[in-house]
C-alpha positions in Angstrom: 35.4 -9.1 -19.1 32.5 -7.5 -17.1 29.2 -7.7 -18.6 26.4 -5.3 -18.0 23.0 -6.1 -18.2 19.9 -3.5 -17.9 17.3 -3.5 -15.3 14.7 -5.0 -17.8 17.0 -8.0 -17.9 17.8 -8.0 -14.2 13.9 -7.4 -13.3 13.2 -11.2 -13.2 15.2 -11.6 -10.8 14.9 -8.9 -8.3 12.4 -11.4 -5.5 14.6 -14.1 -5.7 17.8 -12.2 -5.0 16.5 -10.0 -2.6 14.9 -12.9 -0.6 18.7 -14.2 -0.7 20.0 -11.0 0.8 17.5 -11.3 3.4 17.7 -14.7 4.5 21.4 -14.1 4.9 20.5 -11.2 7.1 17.3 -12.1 9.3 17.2 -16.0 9.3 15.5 -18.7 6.5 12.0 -17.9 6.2 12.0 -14.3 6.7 12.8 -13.1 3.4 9.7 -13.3 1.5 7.5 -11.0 4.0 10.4 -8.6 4.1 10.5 -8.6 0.3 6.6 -7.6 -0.2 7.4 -4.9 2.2 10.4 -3.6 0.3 9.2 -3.7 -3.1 5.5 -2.2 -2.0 7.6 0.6 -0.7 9.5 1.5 -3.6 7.4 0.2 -6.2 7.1 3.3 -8.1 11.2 3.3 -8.8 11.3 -0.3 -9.7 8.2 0.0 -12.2 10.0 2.7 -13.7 13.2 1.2 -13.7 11.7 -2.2 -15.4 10.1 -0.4 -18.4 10.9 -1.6 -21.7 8.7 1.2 -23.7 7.1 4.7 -22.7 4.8 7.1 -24.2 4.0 10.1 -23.6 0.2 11.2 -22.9 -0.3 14.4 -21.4 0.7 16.7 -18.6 -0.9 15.9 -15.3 -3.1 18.1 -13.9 -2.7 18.1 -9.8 -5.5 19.5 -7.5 -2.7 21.0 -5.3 -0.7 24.4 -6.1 2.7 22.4 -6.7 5.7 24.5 -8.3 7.1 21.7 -10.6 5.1 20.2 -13.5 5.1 16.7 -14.1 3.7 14.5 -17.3 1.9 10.9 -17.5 3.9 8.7 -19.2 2.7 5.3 -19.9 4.6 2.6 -19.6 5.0 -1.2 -20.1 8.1 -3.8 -19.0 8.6 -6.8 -17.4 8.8 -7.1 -13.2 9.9 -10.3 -11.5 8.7 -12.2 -14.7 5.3 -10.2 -15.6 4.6 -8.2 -18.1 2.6 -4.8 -17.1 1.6 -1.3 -17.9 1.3 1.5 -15.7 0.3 5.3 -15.9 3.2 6.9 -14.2 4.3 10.7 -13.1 7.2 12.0 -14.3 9.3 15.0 -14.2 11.7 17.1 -16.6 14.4 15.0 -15.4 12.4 11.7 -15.8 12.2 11.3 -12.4 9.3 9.1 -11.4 7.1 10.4 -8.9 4.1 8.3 -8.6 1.9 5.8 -9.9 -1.6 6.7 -10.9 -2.4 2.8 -12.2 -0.6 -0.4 -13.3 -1.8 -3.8 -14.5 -0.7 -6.7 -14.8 -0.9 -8.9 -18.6 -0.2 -12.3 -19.3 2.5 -11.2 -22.6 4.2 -8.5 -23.4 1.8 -8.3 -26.6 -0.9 -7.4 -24.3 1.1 -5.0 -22.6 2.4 -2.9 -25.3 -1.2 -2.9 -26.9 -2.4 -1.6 -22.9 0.3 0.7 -23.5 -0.8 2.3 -26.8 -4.6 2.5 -26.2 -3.4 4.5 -22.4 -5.0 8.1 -22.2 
């Protein structure tokens, strides 16, 4: 019997088993630079991917001409065993593309309230 478990769930993990993966790869020691590098680069994805709760709070308004529209969601979930919320971009297809602001809280209490009071 397989058993499936969400990224919220798997987020608390995600240092420790990429530092693994690493190790394996480049050598003991290694693994925890590498791991900064690869979650600063796709930071935006696994924010996203970690949220527990969203809300919706307006459409963004970009200084550039783009031809898609995308909204500001806020969001809160847990990432490598903190909570945070974060102000992200999103499009029609809830595609995440940016960040705009994310913070870190000591519960997800403080979180979700973070979350509500976002404009």
């Amino acid at each position: 019997m397989g058993m499936v478990q969400g990224i919220g769930t798997a987020s608390n993990r995600i240092s420790d088993t990429l530092v693994a993966g690493l190790e394996l790869e480049f050598g003991r020691g290694v693994g925890e630079a590498l791991v900064r590098r690869f979650l600063d680069a796709e930071e935006v994805d696994f924010h996203w991917d970690a949220r527990a709760l969203e809300r919706w709070i307006g459409a963004y308004q970009s200084a550039d001409d783009e031809d898609f529209e995308l909204d500001r969601i806020a969001i809160c979930g847990q990432l490598n065993g903190e909570w945070f919320c974060a102000t992200m971009l999103v499009d029609g297809d809830a595609q995440a593309h940016g960040m705009t602001g994310c913070r870190q809280y000591g519960s997800k209490m403080q979180a979700r309230k973070a979350m509500s009071d976002a404009h």
